[in-house]
N, C-alpha and C positions, 0 to 999 in steps of 0.2 A: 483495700477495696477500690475498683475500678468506677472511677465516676467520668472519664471521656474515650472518645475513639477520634481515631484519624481515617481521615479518604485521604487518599495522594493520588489523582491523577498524573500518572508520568507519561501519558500519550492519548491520543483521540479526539482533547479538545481545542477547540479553534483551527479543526484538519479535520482532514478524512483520512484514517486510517492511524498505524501503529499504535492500535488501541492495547491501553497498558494501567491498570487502577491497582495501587494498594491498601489496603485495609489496617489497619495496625490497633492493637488492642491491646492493652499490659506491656506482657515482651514476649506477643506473638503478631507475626505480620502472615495474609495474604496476600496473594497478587491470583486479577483478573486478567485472564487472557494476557498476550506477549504475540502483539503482532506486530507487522514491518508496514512502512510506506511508500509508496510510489515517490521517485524525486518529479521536482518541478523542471521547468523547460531550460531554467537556469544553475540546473546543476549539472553543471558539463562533465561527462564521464563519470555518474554516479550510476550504480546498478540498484541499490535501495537503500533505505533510511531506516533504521531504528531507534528505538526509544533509548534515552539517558537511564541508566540503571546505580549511578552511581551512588545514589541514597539505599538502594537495594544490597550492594557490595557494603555499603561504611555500617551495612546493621542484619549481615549477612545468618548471624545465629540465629536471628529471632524469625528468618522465613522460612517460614513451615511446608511452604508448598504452591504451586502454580495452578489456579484451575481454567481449563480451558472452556469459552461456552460454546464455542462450533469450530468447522474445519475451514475456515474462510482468510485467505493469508492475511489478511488486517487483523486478525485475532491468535494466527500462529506461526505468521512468518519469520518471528524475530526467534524463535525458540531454540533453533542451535546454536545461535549467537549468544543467548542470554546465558542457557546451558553450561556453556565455556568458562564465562563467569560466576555462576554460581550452581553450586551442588545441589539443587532441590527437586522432589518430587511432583509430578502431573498427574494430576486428576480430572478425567474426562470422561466422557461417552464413547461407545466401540466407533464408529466409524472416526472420530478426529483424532482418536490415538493411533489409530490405525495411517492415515493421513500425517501424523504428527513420527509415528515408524519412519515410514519413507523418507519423511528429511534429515532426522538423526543418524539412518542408514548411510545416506550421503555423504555426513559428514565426519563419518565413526565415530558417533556417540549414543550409538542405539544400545550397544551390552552396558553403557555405564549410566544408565538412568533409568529411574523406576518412573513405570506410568501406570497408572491404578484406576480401572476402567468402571466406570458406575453406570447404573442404566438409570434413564429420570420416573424421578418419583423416588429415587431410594435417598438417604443422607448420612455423612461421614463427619466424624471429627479431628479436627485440626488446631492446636492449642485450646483457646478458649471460643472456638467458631464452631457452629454445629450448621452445616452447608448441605441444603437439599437442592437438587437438580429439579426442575420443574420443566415440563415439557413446552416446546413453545413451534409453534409454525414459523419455517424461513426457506431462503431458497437454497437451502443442503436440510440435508438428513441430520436427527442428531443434536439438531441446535436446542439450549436451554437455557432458561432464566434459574436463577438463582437464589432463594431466602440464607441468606445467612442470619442464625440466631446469635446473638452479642450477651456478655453480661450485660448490656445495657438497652435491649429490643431489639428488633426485627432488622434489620438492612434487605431490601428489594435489588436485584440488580435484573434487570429485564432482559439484556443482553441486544441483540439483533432477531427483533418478532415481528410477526405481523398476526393479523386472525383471518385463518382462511377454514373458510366452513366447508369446504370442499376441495381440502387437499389430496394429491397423489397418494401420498401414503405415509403411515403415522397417528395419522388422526389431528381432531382441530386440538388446537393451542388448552393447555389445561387453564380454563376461566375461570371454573369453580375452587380451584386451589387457592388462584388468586387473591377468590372473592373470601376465603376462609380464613388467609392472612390479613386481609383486610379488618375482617370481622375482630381476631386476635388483636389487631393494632401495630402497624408497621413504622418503627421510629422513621427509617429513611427510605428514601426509593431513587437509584440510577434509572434512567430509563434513555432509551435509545432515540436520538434525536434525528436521525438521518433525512426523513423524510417529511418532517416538519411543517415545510410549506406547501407539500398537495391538502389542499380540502377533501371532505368527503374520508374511502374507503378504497384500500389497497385490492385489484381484483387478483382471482385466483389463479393459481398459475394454472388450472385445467383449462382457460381462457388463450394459452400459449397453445395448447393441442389443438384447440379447433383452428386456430388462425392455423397450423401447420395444415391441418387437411383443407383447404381451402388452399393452397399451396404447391402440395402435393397432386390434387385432383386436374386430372389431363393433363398435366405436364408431360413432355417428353425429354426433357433438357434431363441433361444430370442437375443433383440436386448436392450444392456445399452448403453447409450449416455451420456457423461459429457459433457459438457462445462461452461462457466463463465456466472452465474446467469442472470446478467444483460442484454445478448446479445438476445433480444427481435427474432429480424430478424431468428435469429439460432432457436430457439424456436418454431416461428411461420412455418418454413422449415421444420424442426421435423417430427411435428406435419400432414404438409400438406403430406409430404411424408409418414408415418406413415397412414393414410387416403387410400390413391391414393392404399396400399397392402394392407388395410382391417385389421391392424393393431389399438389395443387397446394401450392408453400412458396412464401411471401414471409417477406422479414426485416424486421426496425424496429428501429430502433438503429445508429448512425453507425458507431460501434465494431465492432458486427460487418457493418454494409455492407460494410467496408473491409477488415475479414480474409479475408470469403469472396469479395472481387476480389481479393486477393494472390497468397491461398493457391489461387485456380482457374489464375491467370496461371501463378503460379511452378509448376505442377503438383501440387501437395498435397493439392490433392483434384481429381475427378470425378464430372463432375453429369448424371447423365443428361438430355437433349434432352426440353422440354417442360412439368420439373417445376417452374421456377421461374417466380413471377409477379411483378409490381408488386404493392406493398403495395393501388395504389388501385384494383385491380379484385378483389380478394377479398371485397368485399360483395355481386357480384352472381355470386356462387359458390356454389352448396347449401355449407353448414356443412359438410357427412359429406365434404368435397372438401378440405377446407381445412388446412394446417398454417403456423403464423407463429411463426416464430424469432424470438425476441423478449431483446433484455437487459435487465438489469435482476436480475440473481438473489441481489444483495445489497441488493436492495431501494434502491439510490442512487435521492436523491432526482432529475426530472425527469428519469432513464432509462424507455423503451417500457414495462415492466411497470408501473412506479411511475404512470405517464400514465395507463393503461389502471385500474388500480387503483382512482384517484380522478379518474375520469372527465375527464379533460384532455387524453386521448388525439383527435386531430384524425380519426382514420380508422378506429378501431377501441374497439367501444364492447361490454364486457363482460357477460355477462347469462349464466343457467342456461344456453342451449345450449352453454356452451365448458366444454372438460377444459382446465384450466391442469397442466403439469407444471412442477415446478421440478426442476432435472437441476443441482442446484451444493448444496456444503455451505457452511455459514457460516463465510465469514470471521473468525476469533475478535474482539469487538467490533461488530459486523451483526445479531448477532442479534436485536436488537429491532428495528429498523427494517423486517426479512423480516417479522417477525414483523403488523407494523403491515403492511404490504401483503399479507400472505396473508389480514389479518382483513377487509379490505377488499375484498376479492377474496368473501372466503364472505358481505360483504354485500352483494355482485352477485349472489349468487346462484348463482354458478360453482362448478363443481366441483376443488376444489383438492387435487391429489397431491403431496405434500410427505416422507412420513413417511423420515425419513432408513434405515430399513431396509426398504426395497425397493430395487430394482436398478436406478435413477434416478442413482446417481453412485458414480464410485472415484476414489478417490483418485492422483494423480499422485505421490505420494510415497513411497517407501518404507518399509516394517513393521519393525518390530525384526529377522524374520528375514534379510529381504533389507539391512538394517544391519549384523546381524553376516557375512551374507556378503562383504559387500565389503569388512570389516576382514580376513577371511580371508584374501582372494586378494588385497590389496594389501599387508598385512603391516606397515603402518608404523611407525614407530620411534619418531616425535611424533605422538600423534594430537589436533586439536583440533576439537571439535565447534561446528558453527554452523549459523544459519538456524533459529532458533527462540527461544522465551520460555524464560528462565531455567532451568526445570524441566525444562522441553527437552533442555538443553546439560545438565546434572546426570546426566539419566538415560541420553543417549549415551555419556556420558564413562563409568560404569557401563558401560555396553555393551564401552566398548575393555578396559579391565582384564579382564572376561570373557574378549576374546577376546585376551587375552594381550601387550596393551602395558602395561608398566612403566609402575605408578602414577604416578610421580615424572614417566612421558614425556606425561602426560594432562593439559592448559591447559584449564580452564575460565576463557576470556575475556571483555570485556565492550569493550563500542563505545568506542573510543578506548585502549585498551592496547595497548602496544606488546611483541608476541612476539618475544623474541630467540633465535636455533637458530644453535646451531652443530652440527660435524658430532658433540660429544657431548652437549649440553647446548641445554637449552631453559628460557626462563625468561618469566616475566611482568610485569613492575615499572614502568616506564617508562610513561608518556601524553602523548597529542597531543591538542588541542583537541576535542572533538568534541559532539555533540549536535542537536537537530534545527532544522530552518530550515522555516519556515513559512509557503504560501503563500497569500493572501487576495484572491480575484482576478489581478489583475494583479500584485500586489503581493508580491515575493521579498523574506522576510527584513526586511520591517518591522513584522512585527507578535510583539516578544518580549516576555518575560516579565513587563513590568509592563501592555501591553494587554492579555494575558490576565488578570490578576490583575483589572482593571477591566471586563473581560468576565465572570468570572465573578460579582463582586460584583454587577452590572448585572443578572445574571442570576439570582442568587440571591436581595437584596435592595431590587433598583432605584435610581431617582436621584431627589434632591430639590434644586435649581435654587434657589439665594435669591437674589433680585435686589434690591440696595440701591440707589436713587435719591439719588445725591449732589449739592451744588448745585457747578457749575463754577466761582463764583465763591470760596468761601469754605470747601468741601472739608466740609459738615457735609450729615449726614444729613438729606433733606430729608420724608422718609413712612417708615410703616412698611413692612418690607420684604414684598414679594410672596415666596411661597411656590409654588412648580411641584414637584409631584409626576408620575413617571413606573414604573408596576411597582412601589410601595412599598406605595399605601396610597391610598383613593377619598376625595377631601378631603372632598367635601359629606357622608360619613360619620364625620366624625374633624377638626371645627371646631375643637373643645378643642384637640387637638394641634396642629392648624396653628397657632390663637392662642399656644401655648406655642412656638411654635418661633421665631414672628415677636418674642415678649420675650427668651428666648434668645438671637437676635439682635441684635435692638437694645440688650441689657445689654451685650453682647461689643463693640460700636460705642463704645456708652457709655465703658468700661471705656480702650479703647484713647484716647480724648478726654481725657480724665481723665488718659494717661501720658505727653498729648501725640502723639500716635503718628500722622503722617498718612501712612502710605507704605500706598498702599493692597494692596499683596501680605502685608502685616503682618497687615493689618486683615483679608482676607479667611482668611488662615490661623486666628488668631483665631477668628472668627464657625464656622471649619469646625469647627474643634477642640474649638469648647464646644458647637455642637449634634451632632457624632458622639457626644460622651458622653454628651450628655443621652438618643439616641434609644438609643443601647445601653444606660443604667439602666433605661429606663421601656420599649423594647419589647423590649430582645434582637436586634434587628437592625444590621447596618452596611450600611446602603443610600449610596453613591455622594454624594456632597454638592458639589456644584457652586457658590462662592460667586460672585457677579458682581455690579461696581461700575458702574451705569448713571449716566454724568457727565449733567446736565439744566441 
């Protein structure tokens, strides 16, 4: 008989992003969503960050299956990745499978994986987990919250919601479902913490169309529009408004070429006849005609804005006649690099509308009030907050005691702790491996903790290359040694130093002759050892020190 269940967050909390939850019940596991994470400013040459899967691999029989709750890369970007590793089934809604195609396609893993597409409201089973899709408002199509029924009650997983009673399309957020579950008795509830510290209520994104016609209305500029690929709704507004003034749209960017062929395919959106053009006939279009969707609206480097920015763009070349909108907020972490290509942008010349209060962007997440309403109408008995940075998960969890869960039933957890619930008790003690995995190109998970430590020294301090010429015959130092500086320090301005570094050297040879010492891995530790202290006494730096035995 089954008297506990496990939550394993393996990503999402104390971060934004690479959101990753496992369920584990008997000896059957889920897993929520398998997204990636943006790296921070200090990870030098990283391209993105995914979740630790390693507790997922050492119990690999018992996962049943991966369910996705929207097409949002914090929710599905790690999925080829994870893929590779393990052999398991997806279960989504049409459009994020469809989204979820395209990157398997990529990485030829689309014919070797089954994805099993539900539409919300229906429910499936998966060992001992009986999983309905429940419809929810966000900013993609598609998105769903979650009841999982347990031998042991209810689990809520809310996903990424908000309530917009006047959305584009879809219809509002299923409340009464909610409120049905609640009635039932919901043992636990995830709920999405993103947005935690706005007061009040998330407005709707029909709020983004009017700020566009207001915008639109007597312009004659061409008109560039970024926002985040995936935001269908934004897209589809665009587009209608772009129409409505007799306006031509082309798009640039891979990213959203491929969402607005999905989401026109799958029906998600509707483009009226005529408005859309090839990127490469919009120059010989009057400006006052023109609109180009364009990504790029965190400023990622070699994205369509970022091209256009710093004029690299092949087909579109930025100057005072264009209104740039940017329609996205910052990614927490982004903010300088928008910052750097909006300042780029104003030394084109162009006109750039960014100011985050105007009616250019809402938020797909939910307010505190529409937080404490779902703790209302679902009533849970555990409640644990995620999908956000620490202060985040601090101040939802505030939120539930307000709304009247028992302090004691309130987990503030962290990635890799293992939640234990039973049907009276709920605790937190126990961890799984967990942490992040880092991709560098091609390259999954070789690049940890001591290359970054060498990346950032490299980056901070630079490298200095000593090359000892030894004779092959007789193992003895045959010159003094050459000195290569790289990011440290301009030699032909700083001769003294280099002459100090090169006796430094040669003393630490010396020294080692003198002990007898011919192992040259000795020797070169040595030589490192006494010039790392020497430059940190005399400059305060620890610049990379590379020593190298050139046999002659």
């Amino acid at each position: 008989m089954i008297t506990k269940l496990k939550i394993i967050p393996l990503g999402g909390l104390g971060e934004i992003g690479k959101n990753m939850t496992a369920i584990e019940c008997g000896s059957d596991i889920i897993v929520i969503d398998c997204g990636m994470g943006f790296p921070d400013d200090d990870m030098y040459g990283i391209d993105i960050v995914l979740p630790d899967i390693s507790y997922l691999k050492s119990n690999a029989s018992k996962v049943r299956g991966i369910i996705l709750t929207h097409g949002h890369e914090d929710h599905i970007g790690a999925v080829p990745y994870v893929l590779k590793e393990l052999d398991v089934p997806i279960y989504t809604t049409p459009l994020t499978a469809a989204l979820v195609e395209l990157k398997l396609e990529e990485h030829d893993l689309l014919y070797n994986t089954q994805i099993f597409t539900k539409k919300t409201g229906s429910s499936f089973r998966l060992g001992c987990f009986n999983i309905e899709f429940i419809h929810v408002n966000h900013s993609i199509p598609d998105a769903v919250a979650l009841a999982i029924k347990t031998p042991l009650g209810t689990i809520v997983h809310t996903g990424d919601f908000k309530i917009d009673v006047t959305p584009i399309s879809g219809g509002m957020i299923d409340i009464a479902r909610f409120g049905q579950l609640g009635n039932e008795g919901v043992l636990a509830m995830l709920s999405d913490s993103t947005n935690v510290e706005k007061p009040g209520h998330s407005d709707s994104e029909r709020k983004v169309g009017q700020g566009f016609e207001k915008l639109f209305m007597g312009c004659d500029k061409r008109i560039i529009i970024t926002t985040f690929a995936s935001n269908v709704h934004r897209l589809q507004q665009i587009i209608n408004v772009a129409a409505k003034y007799k306006r031509k749209v082309a798009i640039t960017g891979r990213s959203m070429e491929n969402v607005l062929r999905v989401a026109s395919v799958l029906g998600y959106m509707d483009i009226p006849e005529n408005v859309m053009v090839d990127l490469d006939k919009v120059n010989k279009l009057p400006r006052s005609q023109v609109v180009i969707i364009s990504t790029g609206s965190q400023g990622e480097a070699m994205s369509a804005l970022y091209r256009m920015a710093f004029s690299e763009h092949k087909q579109i070349a930025v100057d005072s006649g264009d209104r740039i909108i940017i329609s996205a907020s910052a990614i927490p972490g982004n903010e300088n690099t928008i910052s750097r290509v909006i300042d780029e942008l104003f030394h084109k010349g162009a006109e750039v509308i960014y100011d985050r209060h105007t009616d250019l962007h809402v938020s797909g997440h939910a307010s505190q009030e529409e937080q404490k309403m779902m703790l209302a109408l679902v009533k849970p008995k555990f409640f644990i907050p995620v999908h956000g940075e620490y202060r985040m998960l601090v101040k939802h969890a505030e939120l539930g005691r307000i709304m009247g869960v028992q302090p004691r039933n309130v987990v503030i957890a962290e990635n890799g702790k293992v939640i234990e619930i039973t049907k009276k008790s709920i605790k937190c003690e126990a961890s799984v491996p967990t942490g992040a995995i880092l991709v560098d190109g091609s390259g999954v998970g070789e690049v940890g903790s001591v290359v970054m430590r060498d990346r950032h020294r490299l980056a901070e301090d630079g490298m200095i290359v000593v090359v000892l010429p030894y004779s092959a015959n007789d193992h003895k130092l045959l010159a003094a040694p050459e000195i290569v500086t790289r990011g440290f320090i301009y030699v032909k301005e700083a001769e003294a130093l280099m002459d100090e570094l090169r006796r430094v050297a040669m003393e630490s040879v010396a020294s080692c002759e003198a002990q007898r010492i011919n192992d040259y891995s000795t020797i070169k530790s040595k030589v490192k050892n006494n010039l790392s202290g020497y430059l940190y006494k005399t400059t305060r730096r620890s610049p990379m020190i590379l020593p190298v035995i050139s046999e002659v």
